[in-house]
Every structure is written in C-alpha cells, then in structure tokens.
C-alpha positions in Angstrom: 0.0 0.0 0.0 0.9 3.4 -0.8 2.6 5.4 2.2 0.5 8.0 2.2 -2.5 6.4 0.7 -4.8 5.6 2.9 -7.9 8.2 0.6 -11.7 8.4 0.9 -14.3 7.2 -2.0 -14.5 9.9 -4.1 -18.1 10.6 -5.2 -19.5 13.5 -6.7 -23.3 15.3 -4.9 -25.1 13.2 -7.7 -23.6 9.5 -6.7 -23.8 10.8 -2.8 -27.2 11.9 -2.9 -28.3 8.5 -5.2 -26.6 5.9 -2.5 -26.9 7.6 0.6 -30.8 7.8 2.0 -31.4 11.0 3.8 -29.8 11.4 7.5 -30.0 8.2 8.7 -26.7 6.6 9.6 -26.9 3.3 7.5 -29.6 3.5 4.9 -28.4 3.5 1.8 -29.5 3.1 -1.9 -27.6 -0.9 -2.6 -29.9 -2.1 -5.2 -30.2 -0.3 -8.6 -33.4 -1.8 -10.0 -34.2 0.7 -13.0 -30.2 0.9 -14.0 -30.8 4.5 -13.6 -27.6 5.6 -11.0 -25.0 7.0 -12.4 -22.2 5.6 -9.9 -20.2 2.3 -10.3 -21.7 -1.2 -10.3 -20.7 -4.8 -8.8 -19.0 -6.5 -12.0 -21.5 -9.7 -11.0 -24.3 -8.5 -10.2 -25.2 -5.7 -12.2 -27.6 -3.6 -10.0 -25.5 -3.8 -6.7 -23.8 -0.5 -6.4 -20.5 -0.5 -4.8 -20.5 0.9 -1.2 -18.4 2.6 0.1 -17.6 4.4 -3.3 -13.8 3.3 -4.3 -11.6 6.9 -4.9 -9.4 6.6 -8.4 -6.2 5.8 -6.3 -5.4 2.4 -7.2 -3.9 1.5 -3.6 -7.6 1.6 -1.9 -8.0 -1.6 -0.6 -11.1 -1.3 -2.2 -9.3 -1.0 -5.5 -7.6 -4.3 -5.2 -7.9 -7.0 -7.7 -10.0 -9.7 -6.3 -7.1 -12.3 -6.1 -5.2 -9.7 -3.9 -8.3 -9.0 -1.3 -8.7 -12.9 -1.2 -5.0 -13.4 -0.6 -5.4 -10.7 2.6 -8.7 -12.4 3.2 -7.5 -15.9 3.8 -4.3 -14.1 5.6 -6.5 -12.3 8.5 -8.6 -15.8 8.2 -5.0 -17.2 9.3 -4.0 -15.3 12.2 -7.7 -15.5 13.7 -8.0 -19.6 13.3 -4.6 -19.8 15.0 -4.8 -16.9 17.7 -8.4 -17.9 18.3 -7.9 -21.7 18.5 -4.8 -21.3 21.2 -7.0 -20.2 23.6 -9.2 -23.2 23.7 -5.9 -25.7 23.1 -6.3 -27.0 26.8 -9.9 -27.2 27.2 -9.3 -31.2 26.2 -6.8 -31.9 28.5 -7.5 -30.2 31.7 -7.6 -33.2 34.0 -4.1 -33.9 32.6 -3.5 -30.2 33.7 -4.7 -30.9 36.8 -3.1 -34.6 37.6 0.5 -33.0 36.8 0.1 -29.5 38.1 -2.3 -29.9 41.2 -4.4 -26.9 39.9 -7.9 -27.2 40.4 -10.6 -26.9 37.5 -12.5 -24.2 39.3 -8.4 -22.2 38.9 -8.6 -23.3 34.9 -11.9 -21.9 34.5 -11.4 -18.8 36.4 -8.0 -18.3 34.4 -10.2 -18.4 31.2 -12.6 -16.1 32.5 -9.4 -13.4 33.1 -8.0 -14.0 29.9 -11.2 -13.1 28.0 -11.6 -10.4 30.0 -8.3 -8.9 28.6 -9.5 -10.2 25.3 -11.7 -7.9 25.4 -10.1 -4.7 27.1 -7.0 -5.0 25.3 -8.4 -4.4 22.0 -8.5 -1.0 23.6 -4.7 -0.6 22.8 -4.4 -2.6 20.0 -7.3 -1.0 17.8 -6.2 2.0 19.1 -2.9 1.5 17.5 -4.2 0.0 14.3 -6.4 2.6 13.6 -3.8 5.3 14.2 -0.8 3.9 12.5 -2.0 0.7 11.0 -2.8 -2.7 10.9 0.3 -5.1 9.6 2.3 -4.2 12.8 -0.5 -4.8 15.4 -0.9 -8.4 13.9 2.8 -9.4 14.0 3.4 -8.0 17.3 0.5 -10.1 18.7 0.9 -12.7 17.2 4.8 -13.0 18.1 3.6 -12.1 22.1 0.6 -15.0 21.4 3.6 -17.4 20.5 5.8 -16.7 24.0 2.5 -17.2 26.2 2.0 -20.5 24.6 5.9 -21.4 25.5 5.4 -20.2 28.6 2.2 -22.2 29.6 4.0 -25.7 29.8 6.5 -24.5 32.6 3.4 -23.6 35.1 4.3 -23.8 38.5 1.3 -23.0 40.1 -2.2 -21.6 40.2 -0.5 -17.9 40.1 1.8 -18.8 37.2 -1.4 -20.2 35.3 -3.2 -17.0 35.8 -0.5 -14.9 34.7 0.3 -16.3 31.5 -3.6 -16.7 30.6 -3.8 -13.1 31.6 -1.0 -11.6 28.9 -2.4 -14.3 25.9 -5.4 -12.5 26.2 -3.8 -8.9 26.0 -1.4 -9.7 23.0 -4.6 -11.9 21.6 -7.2 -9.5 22.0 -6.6 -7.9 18.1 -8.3 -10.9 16.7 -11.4 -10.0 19.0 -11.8 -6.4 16.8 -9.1 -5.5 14.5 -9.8 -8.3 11.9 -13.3 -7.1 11.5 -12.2 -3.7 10.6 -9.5 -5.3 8.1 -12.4 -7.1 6.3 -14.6 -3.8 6.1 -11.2 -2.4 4.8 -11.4 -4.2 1.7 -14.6 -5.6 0.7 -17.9 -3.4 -0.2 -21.1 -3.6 1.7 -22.7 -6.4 -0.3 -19.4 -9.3 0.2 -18.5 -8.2 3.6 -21.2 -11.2 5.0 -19.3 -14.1 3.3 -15.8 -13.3 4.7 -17.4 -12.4 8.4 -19.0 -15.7 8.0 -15.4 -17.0 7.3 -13.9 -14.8 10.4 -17.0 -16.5 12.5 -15.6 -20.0 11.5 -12.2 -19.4 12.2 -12.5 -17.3 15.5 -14.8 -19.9 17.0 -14.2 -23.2 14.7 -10.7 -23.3 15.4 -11.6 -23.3 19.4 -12.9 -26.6 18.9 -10.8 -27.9 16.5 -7.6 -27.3 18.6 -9.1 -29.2 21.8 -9.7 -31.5 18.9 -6.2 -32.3 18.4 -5.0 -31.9 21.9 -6.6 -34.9 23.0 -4.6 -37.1 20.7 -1.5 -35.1 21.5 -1.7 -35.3 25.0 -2.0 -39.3 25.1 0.2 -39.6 22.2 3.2 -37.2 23.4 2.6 -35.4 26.3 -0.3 -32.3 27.8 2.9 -29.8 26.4 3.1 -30.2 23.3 -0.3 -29.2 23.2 1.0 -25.8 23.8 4.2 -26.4 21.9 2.7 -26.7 18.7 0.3 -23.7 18.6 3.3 -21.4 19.9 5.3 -22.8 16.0 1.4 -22.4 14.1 2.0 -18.5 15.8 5.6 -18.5 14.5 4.5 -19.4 11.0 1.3 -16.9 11.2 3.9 -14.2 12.2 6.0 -15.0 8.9 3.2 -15.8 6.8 1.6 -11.6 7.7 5.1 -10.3 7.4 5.1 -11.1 4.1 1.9 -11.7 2.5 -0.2 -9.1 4.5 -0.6 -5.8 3.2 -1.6 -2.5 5.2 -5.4 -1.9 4.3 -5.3 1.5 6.3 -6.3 3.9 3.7 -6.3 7.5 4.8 -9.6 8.7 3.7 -7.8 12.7 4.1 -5.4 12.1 1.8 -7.0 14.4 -1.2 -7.4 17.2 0.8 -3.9 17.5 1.9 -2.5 17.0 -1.8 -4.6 19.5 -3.0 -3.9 22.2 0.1 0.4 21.4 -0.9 -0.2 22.1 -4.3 -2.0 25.3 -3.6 -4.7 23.7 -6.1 -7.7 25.4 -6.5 -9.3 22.4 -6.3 -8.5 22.4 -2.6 -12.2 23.3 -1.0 -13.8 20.4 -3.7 -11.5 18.1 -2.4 -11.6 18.6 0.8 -15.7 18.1 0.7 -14.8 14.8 -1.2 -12.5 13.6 1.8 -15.2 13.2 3.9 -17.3 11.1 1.5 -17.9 8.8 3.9 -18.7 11.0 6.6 -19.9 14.3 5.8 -21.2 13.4 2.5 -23.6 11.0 3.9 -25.6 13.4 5.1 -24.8 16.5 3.6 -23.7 15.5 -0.4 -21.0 18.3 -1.5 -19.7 18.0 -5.3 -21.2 16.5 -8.7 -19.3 13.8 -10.6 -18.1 16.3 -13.3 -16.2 18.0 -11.1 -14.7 15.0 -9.3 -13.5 13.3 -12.3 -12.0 16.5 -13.6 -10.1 17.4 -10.2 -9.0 14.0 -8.7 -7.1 13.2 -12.4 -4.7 16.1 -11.5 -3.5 13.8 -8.3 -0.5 12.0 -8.5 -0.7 8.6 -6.4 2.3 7.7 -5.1 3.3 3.8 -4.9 5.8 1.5 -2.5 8.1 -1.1 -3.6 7.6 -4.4 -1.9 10.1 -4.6 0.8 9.4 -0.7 1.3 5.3 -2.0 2.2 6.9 -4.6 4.6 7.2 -1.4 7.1 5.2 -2.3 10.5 3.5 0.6 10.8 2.5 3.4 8.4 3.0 7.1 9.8 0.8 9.1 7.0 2.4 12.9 6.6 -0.3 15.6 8.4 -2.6 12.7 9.5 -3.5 13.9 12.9 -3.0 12.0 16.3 -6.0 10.6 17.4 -4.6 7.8 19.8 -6.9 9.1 22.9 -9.6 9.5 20.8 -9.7 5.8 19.8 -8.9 4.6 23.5 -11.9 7.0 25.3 -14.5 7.1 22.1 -15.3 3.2 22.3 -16.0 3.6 26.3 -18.2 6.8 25.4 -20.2 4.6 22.7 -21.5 2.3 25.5 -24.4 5.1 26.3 -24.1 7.1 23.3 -25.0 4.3 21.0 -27.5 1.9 22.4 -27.4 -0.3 19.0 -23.5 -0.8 19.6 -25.0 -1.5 23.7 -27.3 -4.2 22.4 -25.1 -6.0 19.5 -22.1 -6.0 22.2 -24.9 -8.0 25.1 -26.1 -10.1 22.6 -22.3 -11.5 21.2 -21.6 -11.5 25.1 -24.7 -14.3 25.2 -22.7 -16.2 23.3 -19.8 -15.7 24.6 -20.9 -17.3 28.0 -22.5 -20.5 26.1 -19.0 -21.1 24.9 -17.2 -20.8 28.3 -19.8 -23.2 29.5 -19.8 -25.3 26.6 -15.9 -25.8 26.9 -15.3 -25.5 30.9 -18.1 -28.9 31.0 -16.9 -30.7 28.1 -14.5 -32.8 29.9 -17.0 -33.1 32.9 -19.7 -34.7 30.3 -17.4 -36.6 28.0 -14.8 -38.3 30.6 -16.6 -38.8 33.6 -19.5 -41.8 33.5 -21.6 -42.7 31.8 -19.5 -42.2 29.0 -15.8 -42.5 30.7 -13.8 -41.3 27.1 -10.5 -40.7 27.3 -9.4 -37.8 26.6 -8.4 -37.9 23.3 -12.1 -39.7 22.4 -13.2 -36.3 24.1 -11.1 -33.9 22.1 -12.8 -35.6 18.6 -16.2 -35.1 19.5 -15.5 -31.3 19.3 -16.0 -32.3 15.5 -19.7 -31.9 16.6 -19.8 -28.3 17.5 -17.5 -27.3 14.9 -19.8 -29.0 12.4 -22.2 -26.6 13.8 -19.9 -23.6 13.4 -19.0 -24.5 10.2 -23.1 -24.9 8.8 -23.4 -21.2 10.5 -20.7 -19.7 8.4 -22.4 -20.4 5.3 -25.7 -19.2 6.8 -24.2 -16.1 8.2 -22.0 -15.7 5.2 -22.9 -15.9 1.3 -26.6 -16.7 2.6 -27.0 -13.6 4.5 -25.5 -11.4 1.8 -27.9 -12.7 -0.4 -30.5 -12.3 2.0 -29.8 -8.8 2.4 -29.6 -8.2 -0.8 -32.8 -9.6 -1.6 -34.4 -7.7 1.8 -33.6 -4.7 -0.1 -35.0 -4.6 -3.6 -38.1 -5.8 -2.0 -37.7 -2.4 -0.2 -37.4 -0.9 -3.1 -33.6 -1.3 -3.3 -32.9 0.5 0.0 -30.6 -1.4 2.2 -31.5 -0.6 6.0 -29.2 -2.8 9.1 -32.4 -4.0 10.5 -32.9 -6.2 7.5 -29.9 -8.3 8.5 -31.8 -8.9 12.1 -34.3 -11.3 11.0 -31.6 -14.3 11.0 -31.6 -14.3 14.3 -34.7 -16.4 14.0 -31.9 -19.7 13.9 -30.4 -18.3 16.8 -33.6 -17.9 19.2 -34.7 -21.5 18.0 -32.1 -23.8 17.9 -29.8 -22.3 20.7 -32.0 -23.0 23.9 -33.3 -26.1 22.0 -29.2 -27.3 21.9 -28.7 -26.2 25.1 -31.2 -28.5 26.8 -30.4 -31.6 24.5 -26.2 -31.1 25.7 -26.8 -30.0 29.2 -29.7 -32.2 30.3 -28.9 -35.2 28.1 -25.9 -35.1 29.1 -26.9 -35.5 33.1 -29.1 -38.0 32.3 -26.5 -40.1 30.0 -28.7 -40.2 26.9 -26.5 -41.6 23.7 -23.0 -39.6 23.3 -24.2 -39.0 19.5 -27.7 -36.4 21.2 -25.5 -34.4 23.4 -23.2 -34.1 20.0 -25.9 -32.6 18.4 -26.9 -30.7 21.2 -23.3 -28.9 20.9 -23.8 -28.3 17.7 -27.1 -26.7 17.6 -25.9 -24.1 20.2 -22.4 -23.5 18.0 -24.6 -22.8 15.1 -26.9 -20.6 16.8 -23.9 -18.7 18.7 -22.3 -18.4 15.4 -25.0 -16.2 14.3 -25.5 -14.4 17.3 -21.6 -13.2 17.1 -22.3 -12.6 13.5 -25.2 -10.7 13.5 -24.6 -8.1 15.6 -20.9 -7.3 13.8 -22.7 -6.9 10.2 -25.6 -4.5 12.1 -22.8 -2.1 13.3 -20.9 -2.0 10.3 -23.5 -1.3 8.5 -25.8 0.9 10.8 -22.6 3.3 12.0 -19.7 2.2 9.1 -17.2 5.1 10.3 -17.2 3.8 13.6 -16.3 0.2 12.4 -13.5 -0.2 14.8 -14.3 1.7 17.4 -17.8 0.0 17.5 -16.0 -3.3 17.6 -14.2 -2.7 20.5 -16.9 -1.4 22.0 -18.9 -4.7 21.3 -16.0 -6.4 22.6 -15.9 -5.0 25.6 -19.3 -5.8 26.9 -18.8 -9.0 25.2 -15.4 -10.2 26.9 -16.9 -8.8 30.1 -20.2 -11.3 30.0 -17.4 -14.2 29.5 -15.2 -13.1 32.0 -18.0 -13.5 34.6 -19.5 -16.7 33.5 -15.6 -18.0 33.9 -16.1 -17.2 37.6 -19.7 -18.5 37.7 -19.8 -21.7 35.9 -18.0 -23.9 38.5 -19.8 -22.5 41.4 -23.1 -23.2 39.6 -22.5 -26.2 38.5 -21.6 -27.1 42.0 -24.4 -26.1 43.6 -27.1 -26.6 41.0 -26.1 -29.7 39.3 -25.8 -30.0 35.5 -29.6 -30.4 34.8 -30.7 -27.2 36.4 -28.0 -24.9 35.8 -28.8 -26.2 31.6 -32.2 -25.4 32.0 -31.6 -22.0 33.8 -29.0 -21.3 30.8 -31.1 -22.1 28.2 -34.2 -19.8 29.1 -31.9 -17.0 30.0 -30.4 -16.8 26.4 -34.2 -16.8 25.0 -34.7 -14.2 26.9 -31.2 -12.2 25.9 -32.3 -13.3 22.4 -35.8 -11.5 22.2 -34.1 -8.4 23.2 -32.6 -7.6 20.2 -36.0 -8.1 18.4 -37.3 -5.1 19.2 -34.1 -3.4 17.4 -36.2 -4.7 13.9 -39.2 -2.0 14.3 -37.5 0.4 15.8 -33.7 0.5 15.3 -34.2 3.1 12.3 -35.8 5.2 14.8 -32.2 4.8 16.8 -30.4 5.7 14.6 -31.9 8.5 13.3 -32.0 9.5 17.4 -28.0 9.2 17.6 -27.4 10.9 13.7 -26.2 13.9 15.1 -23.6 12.2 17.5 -22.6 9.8 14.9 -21.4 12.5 12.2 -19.8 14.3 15.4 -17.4 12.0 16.1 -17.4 10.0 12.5 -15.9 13.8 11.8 -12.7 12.8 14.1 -12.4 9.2 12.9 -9.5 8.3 11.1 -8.8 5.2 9.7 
C-alpha cells in the first residue's frame, strides 16, 4: 500500500445523494433496480452498487484485484484460526493439567474467565494503535507475544503462574477480538463483507474446537505440552506468513485534501468536501461527478516497492494524532450508541455458552456414563465445529444474499435492520441445543444427542456473534472499529463473569438445572434484540447527530 494512501471514495453530490438515504446513519441506496444511478456497479451483479464508493487511487483496498483482497482475506482468516484456536488448546486436557500441576478446575476456568476479560479490554490498545498507525504491525506483534505465552504455559508452576500467562495471551490476543473485522470492512464493499465475516466466524470460533480437537490425541500420544508447543510454532508461521503476505489496508480517507492544500490547487475546497465522503457526504452531499472526475485526475498517487510495504506501521504525513480519541470514544459509545449496547450483550450471550460449553466438556465426556479418554473427548468437538462451520455459510454468502434480496423488495434501500431477521436460527435452535447437551448429558442419553446438542448451540452462537458485527458496520460504518471494540468489551466482560460462575453453579445446582436455567436465560437475551427490527431506524436516526460528530474525528 501506498505510504500515504490511505484516501476516501470519491463521489461527486449526484452518486452521494443517489446511494446515501437522507440522514439516517446506514440507509443507503444498494440495489439499482431501473439501471438509472450514475455511480459504479458490482462487476457480477449488475444492479449492486459498490459501497463505500472506491476513490481513483489504485492503492484503496477497495481497489484491489480480487485475487489480492482474497489473498489478505485468507491471511486475516490465518492469524484469527490460530490466535483464536490457542485459547481453547487446553480445554481437552484439563484433567491432565490438573493430575501433573495440582491446579484445580474451578483455577482453569477462572483463568479463562481473566483472559477473556483482557481479550476484550486490550483491544482498547491494540485497535487503538491499528487505527492510528495501521494494521500489519498490530498483527505481527500479537501474534509474536501470542507465541511466547504458549511457551510459557507448559513451565506452570502453580495456580499464580497459570493466571499470569492466561492473563497476557489475552492482552497480545485481543486484536483478533476487533481489529480483523475492521481489516475485512477495509477491503470488501457492503454487499461481500457477510461471506468473509462468516469465514472470520468460523475461524474465530471453529478453530476453538478444533484445537481441543487435536489436543486430546497429543496429549496421550506425546505429552499435555506439546499441546501448547505446537500452537506457539502455528503463531511463529502466522507471524511469517503476515510479514510477508499481509498488506496495510489503512487507507487514509484525508489524503486528497492535503495533496490539494500542498499544491495550492484550486481544487483544494472540492476536495476537501470529497475527503469526507464517507462522513460528511452521507448526510450533507457536496460535489457533482463532473467536477470530481476532472479534479482527482490532477492527483499523483504515489506507490511503495515491496520490501518498502513490509514497514510495520505506516505514519501518513499531516494525519492527525488521534490515539486518545480511539482509546476513550469506544467507552463513550456504550451510552451514546445503544445499538453498539445491544449488539455487544447479545455477542456476550454467546460468549458465555462457549465458556460453558468448553469449561463442562470434559466433565460430560470423561466422567460416566460415558468414561472417554481424553483424546475420544477432544474428537467429539467435531460436533460443535460442524455446527460452526453450517453457520458460516448461513451467516456468510446466505446472508449477503438475504440482504440483498431484503432490499430490492424495499425498493432497493438497504436498511441494518434487515440483517436482524436471521436471528430467528439463533432464538430457535440455541436453547433447544442447550437443553439436548446440558440435560442429556446428566441423564446419560447416547454420546451422539449431546453431540448434536453442541452443535445446535455453536450454530446458533455463530449467528448471534455474526449478526450483531454486520448491524454495526452497516448501521454506524465510520465507527467500524471503534464500535468493535466497543462490542468487545461488553462481550469479553459477559465471558469473563460466566468464567467465575460456571463452576460454582454447577456445583451447587447440578448440570440439569443450571442447563435449563442457561437455556431460558439466552431466549430471553435473544428477544431483546427483536425489538431493534421495528425500531432500530428510529435509533439511529435518534443518535445521527452524535454519529457524524465524532465519525468527523475518525481516522482510519
């Protein structure tokens, strides 16, 4: 990527007032049924128009030839799978945790609960960072840091040593919980962005079973290390593969305006109305296409060598420092934007499920009536990934196409809400799934029903971590990132309790009740965000005015 390209869409008053519905954050025109909109088109589909708007400069991510965006794609898909999966690596071996390290299960499961807690507040810095100065050198530091923990977890000593180490994995982890999501919106339009969160989905949470997965096996074929040994060399490959494949897909979206303010070009007050395409001209449209075409061909767009876009971070001449304002606007968003509130509770349901999911697995699967060993209990997580995996195509090219076809019935308006209505899988078959693992589990039924049972809740979590990403991005897309981290925040914070709770409960309650009490509580969490359908518009029209205020200070 260009050093100093990181541009805005340029679009002219004509294409901003044609895709972009009145003042409401997130409406916009997607669907051109009478081939009447004069701004650029999906190649495929004829009548999708491209949003956001790509600017001329051929380094916008949005730009990129498709092998290039699906090369970065499977990259970020990479470094999720393989950050993501490490934190679940031990959930299939804990009682050989326990038999050579004397630390108790209620310790393991209150270790987990701390490290998604830092998940989730360390996105905080690392967002932070990405957003300011980029998003290639955020990924390799983690990842690198990510690597160390997992070296570091086979030479616990004690319960202190345990908590310490599951502590920093979730600080240096926690840019796969919020970064990635802005990468993806980085570089594919409105209409393709479903099919590769549906692919982040899978990885982030598939990889979390599939690591316990192979743990089991390693454990009783080697030894409970090297179940931490070999995601620490999968991070040491990641790190190498994003060093060199990645590119930066920070694109600043001011660029225009300070080339045209250097040059002492008249063109200086049209451009600098065109920078904030995808801010100020959403609600306020500022130049015609005539006059955009005409004025951004006088640009010169400068381009890097390869080893010169290997840099770590990019530092973009005259961008302005807005570190604090990454770090404090995502804490202000928890009461500014209730739709952020909501999205972040509802992945924060989910959340919970899978701390309970994985902190009983073991308890189900290798205690009677079943008595598996343990690496029989790390390949029935095939069940629940099966389940994530079904999800990803539901959530993914599915829901694109569900959206898509949600708008031309409305006339080819796109409105966030739209998107809400597949939360109908995850209201059915999550409390359903609970109750078939939970409860047949206690009462022994066939190993196969409480298989299912995992993978009915999977599939409905999948979609209810989903879900609320696409309504963000698409009801408040300047505040992508920052609306991420807020999400993850709340999120994290819902899993960080249930990693205190679930042992106690269990304890006390026994497996059958504390399942049932789970599974009515999600319904319940569940039809909360229905009422978001009727009136979310009505939201966001509520929070416009705040919205453009600080979308005005974003920088991306």
């Amino acid at each position: 990527m260009a050093a100093r390209s990181s541009a805005t869409p340029v679009v002219g008053a004509t294409q901003a007032e044609e895709i972009i519905q009145g003042d409401v954050p997130g409406t916009v025109h997607l669907i051109d049924l009478e081939g009447t909109m004069g701004v650029k088109h999906d190649g495929k589909t004829k009548d999708v128009v491209l949003y956001p708007a790509p600017s001329p400069d051929p380094a916008d991510p949005l730009n990129w030839s498709r092998s290039k965006k699906l090369k970065n794609s499977i990259i970020l898909q990479i470094y999720t799978g393989v950050v993501g999966g490490s934190t679940a690596t031990g959930y299939a071996v804990y009682p050989n945790i326990i038999a050579n390290t004397g630390i108790p299960l209620s310790t393991l499961n209150s270790a987990i609960g701390v490290m998604f807690l830092f998940l989730g507040w360390g996105t905080l810095i690392w967002c932070s960072i990405g957003l300011q100065w980029g998003r290639r050198g955020v990924y390799i530091i983690t990842s690198l840091g990510c690597m160390c923990m997992m070296l570091w977890a086979p030479y616990t000593s004690g319960s202190g040593t345990w908590y310490a180490h599951r502590l920093l994995y979730g600080l240096f982890g926690a840019a796969e919980e919020a970064l990635v999501e802005q990468s993806i919106c980085d570089i594919f339009f409105a209409h393709e962005r479903g099919t590769h969160m549906g692919l982040y989905m899978l990885w982030l949470g598939g990889t979390s079973f599939l690591f316990p997965m192979a743990a089991g096996y390693v454990a009783q074929n080697m030894s409970w290390e090297w179940c931490f040994y070999f995601p620490a060399i999968f991070l040491a490959a990641t790190t190498i593969i994003i060093f060199f494949g990645l590119d930066e897909s920070m694109y600043d979206r001011d660029l225009l305006t300070r080339q045209a303010a250097i040059r002492g070009s008249t063109s200086a007050h049209i451009s600098s109305q065109e920078t904030s395409q995808a801010v100020v001209d959403e609600k306020h449209p500022a130049i015609d296409d005539t006059d955009s075409n005409s004025e951004t061909t006088q640009l010169v767009y400068e381009t890097q060598s390869y080893w010169q876009s290997r840099k770590l971070f990019t530092i973009v001449p005259g961008k302005p420092n807005r570190i604090m304002h990454h770090v404090i606007g995502p804490l202000k968003h928890l009461y500014n934007f209730p739709i952020m509130s909501m999205s972040g509770f509802q992945y924060g349901a989910y959340l919970m499920l899978f701390t309970v999911l994985n902190g009983t697995w073991a308890a189900i699967f290798e205690a009677p009536p079943y008595n598996f060993s343990s690496g029989i209990g790390g390949v029935l997580y095939i069940f629940p990934f099966i389940g994530q995996l079904l999800a990803s195509q539901y959530c993914g090219k599915f829901a694109d196409w569900f959206h898509n076809r949600a708008a031309r019935r409305n006339k080819g308006v796109r409105e966030p809400e739209q998107r809400l209505w597949l939360y109908l899988a995850c209201t059915i078959l999550t409390p359903t799934g609970l109750l078939l693992y939970g409860v047949g589990g206690a009462h022994g039924i066939h190993w196969f029903g409480v298989g299912v049972g995992a993978a009915m809740v999977t599939f409905g979590g999948t979609v209810a971590g989903t879900a609320p990403i696409g309504y963000i991005s698409d009801s408040y897309k300047e505040l992508t990132g920052e609306g991420m981290v807020t999400m993850t925040l709340i999120r994290n914070t819902m899993g960080f309790a249930m990693g205190y709770a679930v042992t106690p409960w269990l304890d006390r309650d026994g497996m059958q009740n504390t399942f049932i009490a789970i599974s009515f509580m999600h319904l319940a969490c569940t039809l909360l965000y229905y009422p978001f359908i009727w009136f979310g518009k009505a939201e966001r029209r509520r929070t416009a005015a705040k919205y453009y205020k600080y979308a005005a200070k974003a920088v991306h």
